[in-house]
C-alpha positions as CSV (number, residue, x, y, z in Angstrom):
1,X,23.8,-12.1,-26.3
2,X,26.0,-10.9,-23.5
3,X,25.4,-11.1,-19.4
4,X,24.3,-7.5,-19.6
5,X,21.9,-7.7,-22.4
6,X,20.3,-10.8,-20.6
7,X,19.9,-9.0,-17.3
8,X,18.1,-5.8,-19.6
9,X,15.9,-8.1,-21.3
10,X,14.7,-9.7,-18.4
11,X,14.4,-6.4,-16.4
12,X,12.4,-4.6,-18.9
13,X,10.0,-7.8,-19.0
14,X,9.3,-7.9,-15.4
15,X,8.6,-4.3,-15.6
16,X,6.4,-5.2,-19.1
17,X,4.5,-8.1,-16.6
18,X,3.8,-5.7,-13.9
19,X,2.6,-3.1,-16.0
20,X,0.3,-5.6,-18.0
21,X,-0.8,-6.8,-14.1
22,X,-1.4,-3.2,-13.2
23,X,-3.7,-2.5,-16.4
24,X,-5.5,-5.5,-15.7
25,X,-6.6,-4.8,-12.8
26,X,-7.6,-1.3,-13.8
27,X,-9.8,-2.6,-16.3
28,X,-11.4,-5.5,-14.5
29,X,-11.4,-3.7,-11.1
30,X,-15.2,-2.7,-10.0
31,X,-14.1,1.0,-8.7
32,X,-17.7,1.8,-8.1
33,X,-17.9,-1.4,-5.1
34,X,-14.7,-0.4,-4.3
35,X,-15.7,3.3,-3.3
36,X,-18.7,2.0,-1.9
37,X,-17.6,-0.5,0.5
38,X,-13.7,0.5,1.1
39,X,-13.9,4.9,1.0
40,X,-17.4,6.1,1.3
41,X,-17.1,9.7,1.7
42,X,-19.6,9.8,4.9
43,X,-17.3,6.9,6.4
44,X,-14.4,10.0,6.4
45,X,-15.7,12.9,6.8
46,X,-18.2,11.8,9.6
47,X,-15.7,9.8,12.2
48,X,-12.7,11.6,11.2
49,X,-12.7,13.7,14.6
50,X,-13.6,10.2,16.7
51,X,-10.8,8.1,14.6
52,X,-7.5,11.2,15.0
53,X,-8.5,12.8,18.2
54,X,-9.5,9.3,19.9
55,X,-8.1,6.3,18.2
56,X,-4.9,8.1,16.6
57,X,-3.8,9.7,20.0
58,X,-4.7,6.5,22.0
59,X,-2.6,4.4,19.8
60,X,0.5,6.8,20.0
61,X,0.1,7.5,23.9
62,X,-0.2,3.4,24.2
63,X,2.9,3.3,22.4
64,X,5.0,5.9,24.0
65,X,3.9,4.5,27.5
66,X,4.9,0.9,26.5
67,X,7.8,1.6,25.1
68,X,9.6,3.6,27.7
69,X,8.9,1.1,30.3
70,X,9.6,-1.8,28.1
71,X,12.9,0.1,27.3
72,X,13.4,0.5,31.1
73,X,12.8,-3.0,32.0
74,X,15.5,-4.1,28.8
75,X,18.0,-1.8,30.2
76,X,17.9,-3.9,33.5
77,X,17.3,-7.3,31.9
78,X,20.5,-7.0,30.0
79,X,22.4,-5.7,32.7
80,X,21.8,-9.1,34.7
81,X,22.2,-11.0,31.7
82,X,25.8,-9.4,31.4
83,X,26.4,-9.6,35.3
84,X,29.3,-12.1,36.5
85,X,26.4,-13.5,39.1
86,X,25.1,-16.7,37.8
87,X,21.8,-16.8,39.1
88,X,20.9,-13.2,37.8
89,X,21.9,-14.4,33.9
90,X,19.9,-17.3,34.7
91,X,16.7,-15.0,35.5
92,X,17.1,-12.9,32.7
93,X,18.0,-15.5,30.1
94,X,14.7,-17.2,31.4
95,X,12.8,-14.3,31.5
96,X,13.8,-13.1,27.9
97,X,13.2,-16.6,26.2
98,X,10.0,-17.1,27.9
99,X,8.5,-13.3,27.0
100,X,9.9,-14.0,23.4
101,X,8.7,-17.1,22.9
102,X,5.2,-16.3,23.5
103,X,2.1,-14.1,21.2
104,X,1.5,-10.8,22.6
105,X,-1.9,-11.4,22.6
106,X,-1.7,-14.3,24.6
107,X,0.6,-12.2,27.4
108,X,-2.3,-9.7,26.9
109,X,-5.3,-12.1,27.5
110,X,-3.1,-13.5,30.5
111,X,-2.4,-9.7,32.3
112,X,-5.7,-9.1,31.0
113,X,-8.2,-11.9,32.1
114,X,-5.8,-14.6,33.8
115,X,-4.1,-12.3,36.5
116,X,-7.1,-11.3,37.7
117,X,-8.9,-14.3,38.2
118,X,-6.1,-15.9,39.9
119,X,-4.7,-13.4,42.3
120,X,-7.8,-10.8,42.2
121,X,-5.2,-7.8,41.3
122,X,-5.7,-5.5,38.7
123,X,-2.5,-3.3,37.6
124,X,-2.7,0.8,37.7
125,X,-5.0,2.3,34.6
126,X,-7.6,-1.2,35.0
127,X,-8.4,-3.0,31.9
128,X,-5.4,-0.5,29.9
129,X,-3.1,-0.6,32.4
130,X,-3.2,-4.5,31.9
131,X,-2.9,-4.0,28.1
132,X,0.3,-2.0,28.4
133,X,2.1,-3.9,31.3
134,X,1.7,-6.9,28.7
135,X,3.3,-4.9,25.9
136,X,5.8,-3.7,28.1
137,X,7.0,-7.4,29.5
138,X,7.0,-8.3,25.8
139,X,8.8,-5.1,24.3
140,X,11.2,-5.7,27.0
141,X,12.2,-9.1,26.0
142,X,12.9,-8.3,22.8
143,X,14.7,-5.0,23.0
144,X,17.1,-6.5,25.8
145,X,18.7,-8.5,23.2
146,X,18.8,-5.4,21.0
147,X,20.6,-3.8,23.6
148,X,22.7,-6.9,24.2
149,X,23.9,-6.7,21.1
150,X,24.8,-3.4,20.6
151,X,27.0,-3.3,24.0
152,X,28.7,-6.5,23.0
153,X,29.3,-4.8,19.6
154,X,31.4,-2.0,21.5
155,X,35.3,-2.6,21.0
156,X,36.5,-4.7,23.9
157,X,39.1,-2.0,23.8
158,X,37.3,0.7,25.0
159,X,36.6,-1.0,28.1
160,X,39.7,-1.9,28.7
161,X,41.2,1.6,28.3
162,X,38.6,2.7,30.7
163,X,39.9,0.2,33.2
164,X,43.4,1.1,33.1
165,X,42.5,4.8,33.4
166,X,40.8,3.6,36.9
167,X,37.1,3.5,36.2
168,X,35.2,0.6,37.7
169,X,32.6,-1.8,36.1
170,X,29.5,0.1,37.2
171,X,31.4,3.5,35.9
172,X,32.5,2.1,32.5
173,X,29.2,1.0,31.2
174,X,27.4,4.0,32.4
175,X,29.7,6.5,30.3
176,X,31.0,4.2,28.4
177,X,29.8,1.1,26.9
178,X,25.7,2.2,27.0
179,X,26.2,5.5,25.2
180,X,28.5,3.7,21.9
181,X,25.8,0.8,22.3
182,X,22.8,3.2,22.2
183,X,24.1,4.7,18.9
184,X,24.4,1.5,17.6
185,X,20.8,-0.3,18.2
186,X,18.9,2.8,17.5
187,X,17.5,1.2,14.4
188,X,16.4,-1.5,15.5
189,X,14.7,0.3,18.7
190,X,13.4,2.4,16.2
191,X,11.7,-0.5,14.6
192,X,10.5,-1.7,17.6
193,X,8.7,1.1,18.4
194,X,6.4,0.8,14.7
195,X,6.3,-3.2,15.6
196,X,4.9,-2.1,19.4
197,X,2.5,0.9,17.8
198,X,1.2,-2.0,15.5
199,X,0.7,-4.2,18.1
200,X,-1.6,-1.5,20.3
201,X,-4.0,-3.3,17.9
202,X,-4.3,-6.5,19.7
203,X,-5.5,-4.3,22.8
204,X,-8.8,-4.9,21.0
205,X,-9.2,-8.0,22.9
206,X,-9.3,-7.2,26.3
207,X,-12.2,-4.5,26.2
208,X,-11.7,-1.1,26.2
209,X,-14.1,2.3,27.4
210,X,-15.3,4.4,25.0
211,X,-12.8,6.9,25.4
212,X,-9.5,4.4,25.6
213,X,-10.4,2.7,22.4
214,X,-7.3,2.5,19.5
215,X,-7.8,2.9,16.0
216,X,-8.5,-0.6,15.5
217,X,-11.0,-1.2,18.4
218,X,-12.5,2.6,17.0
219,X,-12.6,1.4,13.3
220,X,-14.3,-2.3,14.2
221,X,-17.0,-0.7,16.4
222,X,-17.7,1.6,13.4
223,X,-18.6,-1.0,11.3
224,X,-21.5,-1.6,12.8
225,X,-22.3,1.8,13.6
226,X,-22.2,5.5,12.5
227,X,-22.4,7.1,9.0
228,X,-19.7,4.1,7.7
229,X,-21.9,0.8,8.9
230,X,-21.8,-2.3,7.4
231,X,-18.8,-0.9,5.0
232,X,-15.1,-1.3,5.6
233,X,-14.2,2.4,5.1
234,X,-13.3,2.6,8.6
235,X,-11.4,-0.4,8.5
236,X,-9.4,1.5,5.2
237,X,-9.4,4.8,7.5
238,X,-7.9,3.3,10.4
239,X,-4.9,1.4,7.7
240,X,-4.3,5.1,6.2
241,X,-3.9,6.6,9.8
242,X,-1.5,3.6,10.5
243,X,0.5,4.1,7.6
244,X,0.6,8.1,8.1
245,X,2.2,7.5,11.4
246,X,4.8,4.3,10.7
247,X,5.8,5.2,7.1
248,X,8.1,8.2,8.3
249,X,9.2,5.3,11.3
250,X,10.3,3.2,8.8
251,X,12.0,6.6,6.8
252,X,13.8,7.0,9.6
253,X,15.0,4.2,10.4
254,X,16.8,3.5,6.7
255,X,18.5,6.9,6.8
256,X,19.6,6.3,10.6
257,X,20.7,2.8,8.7
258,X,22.6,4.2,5.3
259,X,24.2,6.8,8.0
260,X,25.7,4.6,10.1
261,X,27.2,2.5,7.0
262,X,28.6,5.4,5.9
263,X,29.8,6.2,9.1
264,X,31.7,2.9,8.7
């Protein structure tokens, strides 16, 4: 039997296996428990309003906020890590390693709970402002090194050209270094942004008002209340919302990927 025979047998019986899986599971599957306890129609159609117009648009505005001023506070992280002043790489090297290093929920439960208690200040927005400072010192650590990477994967050239032509440091990265660099790392910012929107989750923790409760705050509290109690339909709601809102991310993010290869 040749190589390409081999590689057709064993592809058509790993699709054979996962269809026999598949029917398996159809056959054993209790649909009727599955309805019940995962997509109860009263679950839908009566906290629909409550789980789009509150948690859905609190999740995205929690996002949007945390990501420009995580992008913001990147922009000048790398910018010291890159400066030819020691002590300012040191900072930021520090500051990026540290915020990397460490759970988001436990920077939450810190900006949350331990800020407080130690200094007796509160940032702007209260209990959600916390929240979203957190995600920002985090998202900021992270994306820096995005950034990082995309300036150092600018042509040394192309500074150098701008040099000769007279431009200064400050000039050259400003029109051009950050604008190549941006191109490059919009991928991953864009990924990023679904792993930040995920993690307006783990705002859960930290309490929340009835009106600046996320989807996953929104769909926990209505498991124990509301036509969907003591079911997990709002639980499967809430997943369905997330996926409606990251799947075209992630979309995006593989054509912005296969464009730039072939850009190549």
């Amino acid at each position: 039997m040749t190589r390409s025979a081999r590689t057709r047998l064993m592809t058509l019986s790993l699709y054979a296996v996962f269809l026999a899986l598949v029917v398996i599971f159809v056959l054993l599957a209790d649909w009727d428990a599955i309805r019940r306890n995962f997509f109860l129609t009263e679950g839908f159609t009566g906290n629909w309003q409550d789980m789009i117009f509150v948690g859905a648009k609190n999740t995205i505005l929690y996002t949007i906020i945390s990501f420009i001023g995580g992008f913001v506070l990147a922009v000048v992280l790398v910018l010291m890590k890159l400066a030819p002043i020691a002590p300012f790489r040191w900072v930021a090297t520090g500051y990026i390693e540290l915020f990397r290093g460490l759970p988001a929920l436990v920077v939450i439960l810190f900006m949350g709970f331990g800020v407080p208690i130690a200094f007796g200040w509160r940032p702007p927005g209260g209990t959600v402002g916390a929240g979203l400072v957190a995600l920002m010192l985090v998202a900021g650590a992270y994306m820096a090194e995005t950034l990082r990477a995309g300036i150092e994967a600018v042509p040394k050239g192309q500074t150098e050209a701008a040099r000769s032509l007279g431009m200064n440091a400050r000039w050259t990265m400003a029109s051009i270094v950050m604008p190549q660099a941006l191109r490059i790392v919009v991928p991953p910012l864009t990924n990023e942004l679904v792993i930040l929107l995920k993690d307006t989750s783990l705002l859960f923790v930290i309490g929340l008002a009835a009106n600046q409760k996320e989807l996953t705050t929104l769909a926990r509290d209505f498991m124990s209340s509301g036509p969907s109690a003591g079911t997990a339909t709002s639980l499967a709601f809430a997943a369905l919302l997330y996926l409606a809102i990251t799947l075209p991310l992630t979309r995006l993010v593989a054509w912005m990927e296969s464009k730039q290869k072939r850009s190549r």
